[in-house]
C-alpha positions as CSV (number, residue, x, y, z in Angstrom):
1,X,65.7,-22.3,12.5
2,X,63.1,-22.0,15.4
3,X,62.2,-24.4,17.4
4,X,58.6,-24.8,16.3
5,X,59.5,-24.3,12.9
6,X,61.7,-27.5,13.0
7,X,59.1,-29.5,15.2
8,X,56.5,-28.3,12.4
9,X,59.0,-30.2,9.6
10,X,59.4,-33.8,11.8
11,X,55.1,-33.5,11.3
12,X,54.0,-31.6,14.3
13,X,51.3,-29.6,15.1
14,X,52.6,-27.9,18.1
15,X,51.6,-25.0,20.2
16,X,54.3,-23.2,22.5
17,X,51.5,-23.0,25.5
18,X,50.2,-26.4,25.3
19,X,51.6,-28.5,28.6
20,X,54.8,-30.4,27.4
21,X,52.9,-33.4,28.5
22,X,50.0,-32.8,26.1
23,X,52.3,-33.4,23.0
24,X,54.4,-36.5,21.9
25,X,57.6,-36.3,20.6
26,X,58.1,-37.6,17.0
27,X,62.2,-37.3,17.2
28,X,62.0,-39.4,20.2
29,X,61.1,-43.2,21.0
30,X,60.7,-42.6,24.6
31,X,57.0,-43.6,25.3
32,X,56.7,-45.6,22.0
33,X,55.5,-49.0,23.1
34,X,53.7,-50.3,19.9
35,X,55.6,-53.3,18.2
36,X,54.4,-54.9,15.0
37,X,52.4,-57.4,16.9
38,X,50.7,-55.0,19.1
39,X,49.5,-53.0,16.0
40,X,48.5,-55.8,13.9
41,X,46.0,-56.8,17.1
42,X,44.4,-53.8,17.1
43,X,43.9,-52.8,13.0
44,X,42.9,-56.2,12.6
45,X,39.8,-55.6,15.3
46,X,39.5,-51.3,14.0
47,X,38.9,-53.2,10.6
48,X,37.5,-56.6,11.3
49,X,37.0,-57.9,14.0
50,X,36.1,-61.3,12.7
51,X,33.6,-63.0,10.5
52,X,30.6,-62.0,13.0
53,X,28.8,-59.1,11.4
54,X,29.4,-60.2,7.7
55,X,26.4,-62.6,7.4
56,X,24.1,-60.1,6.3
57,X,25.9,-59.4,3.2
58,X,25.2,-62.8,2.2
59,X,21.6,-62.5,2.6
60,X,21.2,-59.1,1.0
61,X,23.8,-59.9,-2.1
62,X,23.8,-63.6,-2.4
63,X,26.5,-66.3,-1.2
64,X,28.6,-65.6,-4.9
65,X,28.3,-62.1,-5.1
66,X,29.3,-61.8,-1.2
67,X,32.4,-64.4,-2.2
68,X,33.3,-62.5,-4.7
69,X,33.2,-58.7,-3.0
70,X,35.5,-60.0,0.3
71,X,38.0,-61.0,-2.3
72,X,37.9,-58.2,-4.4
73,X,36.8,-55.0,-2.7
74,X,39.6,-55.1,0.5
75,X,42.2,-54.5,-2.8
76,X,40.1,-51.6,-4.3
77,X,38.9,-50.1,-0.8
78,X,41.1,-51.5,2.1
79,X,44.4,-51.2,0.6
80,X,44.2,-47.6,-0.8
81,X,43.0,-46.9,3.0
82,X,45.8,-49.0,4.4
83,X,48.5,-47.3,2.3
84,X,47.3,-43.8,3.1
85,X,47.5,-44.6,6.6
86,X,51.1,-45.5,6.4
87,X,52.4,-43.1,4.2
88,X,50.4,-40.1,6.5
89,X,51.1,-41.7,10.1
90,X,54.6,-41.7,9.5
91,X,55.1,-38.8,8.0
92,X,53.2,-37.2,11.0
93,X,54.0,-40.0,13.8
94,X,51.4,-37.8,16.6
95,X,48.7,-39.1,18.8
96,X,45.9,-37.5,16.9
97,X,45.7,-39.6,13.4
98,X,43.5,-38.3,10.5
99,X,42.6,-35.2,12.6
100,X,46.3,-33.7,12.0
101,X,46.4,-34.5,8.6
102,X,43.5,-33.0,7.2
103,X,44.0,-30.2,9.4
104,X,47.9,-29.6,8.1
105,X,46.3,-30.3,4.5
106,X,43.8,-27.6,4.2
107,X,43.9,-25.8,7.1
108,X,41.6,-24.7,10.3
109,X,37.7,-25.3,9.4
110,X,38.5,-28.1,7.2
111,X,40.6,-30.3,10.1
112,X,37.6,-29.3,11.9
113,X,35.0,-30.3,10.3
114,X,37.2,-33.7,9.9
115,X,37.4,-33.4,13.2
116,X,33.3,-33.5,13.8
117,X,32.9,-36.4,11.2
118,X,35.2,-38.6,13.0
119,X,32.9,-37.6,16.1
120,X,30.1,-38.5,14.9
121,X,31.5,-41.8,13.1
122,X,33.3,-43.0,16.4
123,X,30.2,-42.0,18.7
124,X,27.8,-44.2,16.5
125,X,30.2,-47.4,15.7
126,X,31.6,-47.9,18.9
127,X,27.8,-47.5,19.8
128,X,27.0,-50.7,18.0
129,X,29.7,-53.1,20.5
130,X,27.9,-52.8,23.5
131,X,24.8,-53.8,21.7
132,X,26.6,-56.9,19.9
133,X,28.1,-57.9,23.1
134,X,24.4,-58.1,25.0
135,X,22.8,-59.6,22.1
136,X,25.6,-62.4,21.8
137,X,25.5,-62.9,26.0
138,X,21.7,-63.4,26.0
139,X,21.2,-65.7,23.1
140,X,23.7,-67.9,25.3
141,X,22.2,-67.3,28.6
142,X,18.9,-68.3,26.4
143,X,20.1,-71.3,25.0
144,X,21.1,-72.2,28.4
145,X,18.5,-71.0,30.4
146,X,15.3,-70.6,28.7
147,X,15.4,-66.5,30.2
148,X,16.4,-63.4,28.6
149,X,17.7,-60.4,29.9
150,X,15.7,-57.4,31.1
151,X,16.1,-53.9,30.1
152,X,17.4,-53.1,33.8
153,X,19.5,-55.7,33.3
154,X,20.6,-55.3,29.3
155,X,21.9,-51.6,30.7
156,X,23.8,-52.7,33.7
157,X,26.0,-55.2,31.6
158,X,26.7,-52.0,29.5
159,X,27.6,-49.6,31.8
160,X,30.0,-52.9,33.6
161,X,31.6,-53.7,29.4
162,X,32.2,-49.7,29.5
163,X,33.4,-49.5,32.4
164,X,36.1,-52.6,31.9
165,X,37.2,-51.1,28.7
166,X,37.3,-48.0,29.7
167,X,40.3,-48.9,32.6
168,X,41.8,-51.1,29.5
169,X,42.4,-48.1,27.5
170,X,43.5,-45.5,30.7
171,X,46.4,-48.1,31.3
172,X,48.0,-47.6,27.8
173,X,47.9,-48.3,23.8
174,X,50.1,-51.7,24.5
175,X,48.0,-53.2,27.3
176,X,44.8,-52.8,24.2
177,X,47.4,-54.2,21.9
178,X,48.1,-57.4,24.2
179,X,44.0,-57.9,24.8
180,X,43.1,-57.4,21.2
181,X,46.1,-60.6,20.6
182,X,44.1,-62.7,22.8
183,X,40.4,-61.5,21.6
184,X,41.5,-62.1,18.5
185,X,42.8,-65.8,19.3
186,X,39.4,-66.4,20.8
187,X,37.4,-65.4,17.8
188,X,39.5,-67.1,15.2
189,X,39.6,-70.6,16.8
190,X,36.0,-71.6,16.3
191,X,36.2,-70.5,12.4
192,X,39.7,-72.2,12.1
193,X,37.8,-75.5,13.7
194,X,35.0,-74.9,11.4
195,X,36.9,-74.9,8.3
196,X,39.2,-77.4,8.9
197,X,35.6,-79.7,9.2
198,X,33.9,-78.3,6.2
199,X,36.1,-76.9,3.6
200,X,36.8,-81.0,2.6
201,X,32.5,-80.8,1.7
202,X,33.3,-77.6,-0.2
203,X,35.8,-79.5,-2.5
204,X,33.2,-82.2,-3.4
205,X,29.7,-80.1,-3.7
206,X,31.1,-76.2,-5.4
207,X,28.1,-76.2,-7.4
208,X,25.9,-75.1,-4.3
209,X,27.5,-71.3,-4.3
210,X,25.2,-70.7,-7.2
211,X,22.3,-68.8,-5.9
212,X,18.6,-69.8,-6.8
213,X,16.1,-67.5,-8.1
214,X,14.4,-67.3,-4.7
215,X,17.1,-66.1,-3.1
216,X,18.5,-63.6,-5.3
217,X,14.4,-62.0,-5.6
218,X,15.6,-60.9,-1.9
219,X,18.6,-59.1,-2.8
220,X,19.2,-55.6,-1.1
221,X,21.9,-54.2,-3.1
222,X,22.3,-50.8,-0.4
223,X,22.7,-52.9,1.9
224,X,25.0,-55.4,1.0
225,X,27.3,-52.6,-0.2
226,X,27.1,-50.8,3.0
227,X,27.8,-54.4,5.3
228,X,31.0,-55.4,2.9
229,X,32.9,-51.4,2.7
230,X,32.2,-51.7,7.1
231,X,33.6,-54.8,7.3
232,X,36.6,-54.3,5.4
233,X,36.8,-50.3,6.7
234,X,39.1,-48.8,9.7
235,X,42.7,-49.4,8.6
236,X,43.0,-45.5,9.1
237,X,41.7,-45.6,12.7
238,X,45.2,-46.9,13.2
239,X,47.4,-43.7,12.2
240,X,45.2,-42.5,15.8
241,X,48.1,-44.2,17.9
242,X,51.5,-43.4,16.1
243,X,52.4,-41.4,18.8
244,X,52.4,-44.5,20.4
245,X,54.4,-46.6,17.5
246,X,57.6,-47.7,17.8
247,X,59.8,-46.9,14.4
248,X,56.4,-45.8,12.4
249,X,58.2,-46.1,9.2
250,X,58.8,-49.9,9.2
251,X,56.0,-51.1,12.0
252,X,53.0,-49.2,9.6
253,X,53.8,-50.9,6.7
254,X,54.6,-54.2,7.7
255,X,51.3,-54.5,10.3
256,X,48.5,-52.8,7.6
257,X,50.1,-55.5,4.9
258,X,49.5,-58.5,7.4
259,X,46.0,-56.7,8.5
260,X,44.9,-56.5,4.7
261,X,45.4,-60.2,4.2
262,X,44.4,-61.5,7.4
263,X,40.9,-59.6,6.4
264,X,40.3,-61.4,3.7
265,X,41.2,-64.8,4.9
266,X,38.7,-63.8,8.0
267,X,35.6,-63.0,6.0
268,X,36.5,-65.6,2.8
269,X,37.0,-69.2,4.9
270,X,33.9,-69.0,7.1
271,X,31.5,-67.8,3.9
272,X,32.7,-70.8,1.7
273,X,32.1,-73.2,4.1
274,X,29.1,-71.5,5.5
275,X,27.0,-71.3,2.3
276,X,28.4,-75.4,1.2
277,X,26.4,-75.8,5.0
278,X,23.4,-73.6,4.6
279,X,23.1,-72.8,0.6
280,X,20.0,-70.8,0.6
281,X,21.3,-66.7,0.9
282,X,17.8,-66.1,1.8
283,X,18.5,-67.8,5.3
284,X,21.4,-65.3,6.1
285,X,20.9,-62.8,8.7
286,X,22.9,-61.7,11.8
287,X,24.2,-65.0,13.6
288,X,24.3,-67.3,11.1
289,X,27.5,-68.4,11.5
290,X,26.4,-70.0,14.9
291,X,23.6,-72.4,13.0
292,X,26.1,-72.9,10.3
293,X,28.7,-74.5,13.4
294,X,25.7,-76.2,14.5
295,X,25.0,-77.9,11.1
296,X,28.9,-78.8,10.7
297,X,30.2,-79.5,14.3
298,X,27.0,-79.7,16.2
299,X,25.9,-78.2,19.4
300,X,29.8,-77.8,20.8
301,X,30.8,-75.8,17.9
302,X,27.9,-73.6,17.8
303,X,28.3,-72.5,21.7
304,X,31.9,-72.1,20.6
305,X,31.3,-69.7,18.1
306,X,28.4,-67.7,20.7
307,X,31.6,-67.0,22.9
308,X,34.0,-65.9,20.1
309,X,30.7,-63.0,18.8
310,X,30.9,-61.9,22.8
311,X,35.0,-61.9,22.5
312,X,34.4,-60.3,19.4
313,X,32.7,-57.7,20.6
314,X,34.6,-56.7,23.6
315,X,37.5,-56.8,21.1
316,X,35.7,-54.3,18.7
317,X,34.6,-52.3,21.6
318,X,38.2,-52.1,23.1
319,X,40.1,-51.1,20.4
320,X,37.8,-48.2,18.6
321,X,37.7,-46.4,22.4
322,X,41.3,-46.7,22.0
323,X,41.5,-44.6,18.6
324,X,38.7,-42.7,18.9
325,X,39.6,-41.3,22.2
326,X,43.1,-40.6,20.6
327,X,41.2,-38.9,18.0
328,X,39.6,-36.3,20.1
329,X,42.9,-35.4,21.5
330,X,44.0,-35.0,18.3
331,X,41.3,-32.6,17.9
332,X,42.4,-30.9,21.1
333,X,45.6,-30.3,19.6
334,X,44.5,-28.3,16.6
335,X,42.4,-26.5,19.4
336,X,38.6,-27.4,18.2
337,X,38.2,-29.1,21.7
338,X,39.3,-28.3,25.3
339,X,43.5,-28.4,25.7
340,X,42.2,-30.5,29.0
341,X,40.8,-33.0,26.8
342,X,44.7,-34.0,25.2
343,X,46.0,-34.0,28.6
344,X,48.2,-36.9,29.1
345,X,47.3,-39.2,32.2
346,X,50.8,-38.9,34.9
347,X,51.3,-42.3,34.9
348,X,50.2,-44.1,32.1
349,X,50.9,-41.2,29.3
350,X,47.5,-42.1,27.8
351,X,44.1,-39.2,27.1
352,X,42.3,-40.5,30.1
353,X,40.3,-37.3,29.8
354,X,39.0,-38.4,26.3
355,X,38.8,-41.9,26.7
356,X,36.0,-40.7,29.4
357,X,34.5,-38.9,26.8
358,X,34.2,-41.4,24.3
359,X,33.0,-44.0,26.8
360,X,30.3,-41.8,28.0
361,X,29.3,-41.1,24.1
362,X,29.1,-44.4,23.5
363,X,27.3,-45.5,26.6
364,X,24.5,-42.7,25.7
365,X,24.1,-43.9,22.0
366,X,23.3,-48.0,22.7
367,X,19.4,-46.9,23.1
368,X,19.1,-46.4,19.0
369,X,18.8,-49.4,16.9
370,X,21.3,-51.3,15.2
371,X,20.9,-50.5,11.5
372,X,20.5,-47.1,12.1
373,X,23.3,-46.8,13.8
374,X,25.6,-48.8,11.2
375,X,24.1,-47.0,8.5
376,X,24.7,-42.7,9.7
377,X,28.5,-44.1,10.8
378,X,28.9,-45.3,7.1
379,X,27.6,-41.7,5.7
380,X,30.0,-40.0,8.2
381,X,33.3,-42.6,7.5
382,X,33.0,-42.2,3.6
383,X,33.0,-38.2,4.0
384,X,36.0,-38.2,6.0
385,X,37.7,-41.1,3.8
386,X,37.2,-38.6,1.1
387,X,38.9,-35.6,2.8
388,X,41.7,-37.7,4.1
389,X,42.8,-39.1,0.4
390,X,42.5,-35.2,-0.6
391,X,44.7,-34.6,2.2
392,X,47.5,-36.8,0.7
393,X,47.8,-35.9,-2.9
394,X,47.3,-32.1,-1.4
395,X,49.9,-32.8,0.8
396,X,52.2,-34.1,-2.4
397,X,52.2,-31.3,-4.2
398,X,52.6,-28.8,-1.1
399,X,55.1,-30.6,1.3
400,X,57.0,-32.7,-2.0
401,X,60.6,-32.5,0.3
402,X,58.8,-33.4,4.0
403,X,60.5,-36.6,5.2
404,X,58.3,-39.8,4.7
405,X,59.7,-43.2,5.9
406,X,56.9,-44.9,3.9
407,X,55.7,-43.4,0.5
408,X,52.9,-44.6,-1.8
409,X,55.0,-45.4,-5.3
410,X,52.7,-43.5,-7.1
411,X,52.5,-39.7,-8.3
412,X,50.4,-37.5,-10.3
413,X,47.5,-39.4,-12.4
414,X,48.7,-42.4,-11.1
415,X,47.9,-41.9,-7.7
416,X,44.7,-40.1,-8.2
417,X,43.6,-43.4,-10.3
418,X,44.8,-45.5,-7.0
419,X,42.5,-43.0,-4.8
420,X,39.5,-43.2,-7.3
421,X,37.6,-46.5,-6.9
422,X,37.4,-45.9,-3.2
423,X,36.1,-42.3,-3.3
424,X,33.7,-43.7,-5.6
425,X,32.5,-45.9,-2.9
426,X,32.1,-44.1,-0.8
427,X,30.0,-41.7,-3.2
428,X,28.2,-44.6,-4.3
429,X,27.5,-46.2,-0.2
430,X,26.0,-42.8,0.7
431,X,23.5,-42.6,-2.2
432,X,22.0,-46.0,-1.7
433,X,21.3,-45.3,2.3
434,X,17.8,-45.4,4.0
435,X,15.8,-41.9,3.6
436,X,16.1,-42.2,7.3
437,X,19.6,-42.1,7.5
438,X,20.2,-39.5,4.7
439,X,17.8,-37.1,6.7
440,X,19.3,-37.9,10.0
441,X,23.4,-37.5,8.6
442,X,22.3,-34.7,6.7
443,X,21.1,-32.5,9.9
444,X,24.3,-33.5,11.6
445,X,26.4,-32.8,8.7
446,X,24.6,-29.1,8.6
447,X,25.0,-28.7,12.2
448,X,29.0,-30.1,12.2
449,X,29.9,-27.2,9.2
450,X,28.3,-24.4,10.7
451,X,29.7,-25.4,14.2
452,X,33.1,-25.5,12.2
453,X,32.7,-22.2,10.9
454,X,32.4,-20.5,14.0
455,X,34.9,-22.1,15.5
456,X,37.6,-21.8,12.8
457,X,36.1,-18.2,12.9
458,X,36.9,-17.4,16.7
459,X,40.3,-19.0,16.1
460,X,41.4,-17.0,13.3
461,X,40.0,-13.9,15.5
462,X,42.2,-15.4,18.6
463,X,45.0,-15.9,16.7
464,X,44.8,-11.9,15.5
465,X,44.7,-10.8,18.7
466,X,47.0,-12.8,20.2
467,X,49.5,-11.8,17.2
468,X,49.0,-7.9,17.8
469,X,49.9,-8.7,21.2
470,X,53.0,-10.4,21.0
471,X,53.7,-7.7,18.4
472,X,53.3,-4.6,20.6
473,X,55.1,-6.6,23.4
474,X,58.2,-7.3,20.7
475,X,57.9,-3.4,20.4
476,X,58.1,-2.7,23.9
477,X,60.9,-4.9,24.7
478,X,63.0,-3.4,21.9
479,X,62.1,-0.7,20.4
480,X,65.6,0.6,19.3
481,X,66.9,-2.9,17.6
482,X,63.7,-4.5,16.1
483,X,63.1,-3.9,12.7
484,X,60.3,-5.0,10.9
485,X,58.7,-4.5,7.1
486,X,55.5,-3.7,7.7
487,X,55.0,-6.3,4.6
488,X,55.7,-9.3,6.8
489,X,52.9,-8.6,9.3
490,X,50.0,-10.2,6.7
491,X,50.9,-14.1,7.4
492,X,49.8,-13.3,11.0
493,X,46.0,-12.9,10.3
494,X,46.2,-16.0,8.3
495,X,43.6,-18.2,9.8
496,X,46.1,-21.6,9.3
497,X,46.4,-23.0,12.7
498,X,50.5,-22.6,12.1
499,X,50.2,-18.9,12.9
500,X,51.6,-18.5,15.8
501,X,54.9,-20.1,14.5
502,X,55.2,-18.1,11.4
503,X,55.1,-15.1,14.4
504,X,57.8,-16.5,15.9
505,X,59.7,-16.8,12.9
506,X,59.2,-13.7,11.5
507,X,60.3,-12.1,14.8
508,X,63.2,-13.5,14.7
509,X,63.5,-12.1,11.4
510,X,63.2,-8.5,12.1
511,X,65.6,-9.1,14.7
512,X,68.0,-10.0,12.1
513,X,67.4,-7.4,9.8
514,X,67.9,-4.9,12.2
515,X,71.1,-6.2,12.7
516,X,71.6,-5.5,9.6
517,X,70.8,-2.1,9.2
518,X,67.4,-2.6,7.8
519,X,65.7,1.0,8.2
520,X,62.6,0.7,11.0
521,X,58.8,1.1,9.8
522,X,57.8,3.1,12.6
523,X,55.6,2.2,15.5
524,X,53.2,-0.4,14.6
């Protein structure tokens, strides 16, 4: 067997030119540094983040309904997204995540197009931290000072955030792993203190989780779908750093599991106690859980849980650089960016290139408002959630004997009926957005398919040429051994982005079927 034949069956996309540094090893642990730990920090802040961010849903769906969706949807949405992302990181264990297995799944224009979704989802949510993080800082600084920030000064504390996460991320997958530990100890004390205070009022006074007819007259249903499938999304930014993952097949399972449950207990505590404190869902709106620490715990509390939304946010920020800039070397793998953008930093063994690319992104995209921006990162998320469940049952029935440390213990109807209520979801999300944002998503979605067109296009053309090549320089070399049927020369203008191994392969073939006595074609 060839080489990149058997690095293609460990779950490898691998290219015989690419710089030996640009690719991770999958049969190896050298350069793993991910524990369980490590990966549990930073799911939990891809998917969650904490409670900040979740108040909204209250407002637009009502304090029950919202109850009732964080304890119920993570188990129809974040758990088929969870176990897809352990079965398919560790059956392909490479820096790169989603952007591999769509592309292994269907081939070359649809792991790019993937490839541009995940683009445009990772340019406008990591877009939305910065924002949080000023927002959080000034209503402190105001509650302190009286004074708010100016613009000059709203965009210097940007570019500085950027700039410190950016250096967080160049120094390595663990060092984001260790940070997102102690962001997420910072954001979780405050709503720990706040429950222990006021879930002993929620035992005496359940009653006041009914909503009024007031309230429920300002019910937003779009919206309150949209706010509960982002909170509880991301679980599959994680498969972005199994390259990076020490034994994949028992660290995935075990961190998503914890991730799942810690999500729920994150979201479900703080709205309990926060609607027994302030009952009216009308009332609900981005930083309500800071007057609802007020009203429990008084002025302490509530400057406690200002820091936590800032840690939060820094959190957030941190750890979606860290996968999406994995992602677009990923994309650099498959070829539908620069090779220069999966180079590997000398020291660190991290995409510095990329992570520079994504901070600049995200820098660029704070000007646009917040809803906007939550919104078109939804449309884009639930069109690639939908390719990469495709990608696994496709993958099923193709690849049935590949090696998977972790399976899904389903098969057949089964699994499709696991799959089904969160690609409905995600149908459903995108048809109750903002005309705005169906307009806007819809011009970037025309502009990402044709752009992945011509670029699967002038692959397929590169890969021709490149085969005819090494074909006539196969010839040269040996013209009085090689043997070749001139029926194995069609898998070479096949524009599946394995190509150039199944020309490999097939040479080495001919050269065994010469050996053989195999009667030569003639000059190709």
């Amino acid at each position: 067997m060839s080489k990149s034949k058997d690095n293609r069956e460990h779950g490898l996309i691998v290219d015989e030119d690419v710089p030996e540094e640009t690719v991770s090893k999958c049969e190896e642990d050298d350069g793993r540094t991910l524990n369980v730990t490590q990966l549990v920090g930073i799911t939990f802040f891809a998917a969650c983040g904490g409670p900040f961010g979740f108040e909204e849903s209250v407002g637009a769906g009502g304090g029950t309904t919202a109850l009732f969706a964080v304890t119920v949807v993570p188990f129809i949405w974040s758990v088929p997204l969870a176990l897809m992302t352990a079965e398919l990181a560790c059956m392909m264990p490479d820096m790169g995540g989603h952007i591999i297995w769509v592309d292994r799944a269907f081939g070359s224009f649809w792991g790019i197009l993937n490839g541009q979704l995940s683009v445009c989802t990772n340019a406008f949510d990591n877009a939305l931290y910065p924002v949080m993080f000023v927002d959080y800082l000034e209503g402190a600084v105001v509650a302190t000072t009286g004074k708010g920030f100016s613009l000059a000064a709203e965009i210097t504390i940007r570019f500085a955030i950027m700039i410190l996460v950016t250096v967080i991320n160049i120094k390595g997958a663990d060092i984001v792993g260790d940070a997102t530990m102690l962001f997420g100890g910072i954001v979780l004390a405050p709503f720990i203190v706040m429950m222990a205070m006021g879930l002993p009022q929620v035992l005496t006074q359940w009653s006041v989780l009914e909503d009024d007819e007031e309230s429920m007259k300002t019910h937003n249903w779009g919206v309150f779908l949209m706010i509960i499938l982002w909170n509880t999304c991301g679980f599959d930014n994680a498969g972005a750093c199994a390259g990076e993952v020490k034994d994949p097949g028992r660290t995935y399972p075990r961190a998503l599991g914890i991730c799942v449950l810690l999500v729920v207990l994150t979201y479900a505590g703080p709205v309990v106690v926060g609607i027994n404190a302030i009952p009216n869902s009308s009332q609900w709106k981005d930083g309500t859980f800071v007057e609802v620490g007020q009203e429990i715990g008084g002025v302490w509390l509530a400057n406690f849980l200002g820091f936590s939304g800032i840690a939060s946010s820094l959190g957030l920020l941190c750890t979606l650089l860290c996968t999406s800039a994995r992602m677009l070397a990923g994309m650099a793998q498959i070829g539908c960016m620069p090779k220069c953008v999966g180079k590997l930093h000398h020291k660190y063994n991290t995409p510095h290139i990329a992570v520079i690319l994504s901070s600049v992104s995200t820098l660029g995209l704070t000007l646009l408002p917040f809803a906007s921006l939550a919104q078109i990162d939804m449309v884009f998320y639930s069109l690639s959630t939908i390719l990469k469940f495709l990608a696994l049952i496709h993958l099923r029935n193709t690849e049935p004997d590949t090696p998977r440390p972790y399976r899904i213990p389903f098969d057949g109807t089964l699994l499709w009926a696991h799959f089904f209520p969160a690609i409905a979801l995600c149908l459903v999300s995108i048809s109750l957005c903002t005309s705005f944002t169906l307009v806007v998503s819809s011009v970037l979605l025309v502009i990402a398919i044709i752009s992945s067109a011509v670029i699967a296009h002038r692959r397929r053309i590169s890969s021709e040429l490149e085969a005819a090549e090494a074909w006539v320089q196969i010839d040269d070399e040996d013209t009085s051994t090689l043997s070749l049927p001139i029926s194995k020369a069609a898998p070479v203008s096949s524009p599946d982005l394995t190509a150039e191994y199944e020309l490999v392969d097939l040479a080495n073939d001919s050269r065994n079927s010469s050996e053989v006595g195999v009667p030569e074609p003639g000059v190709i």
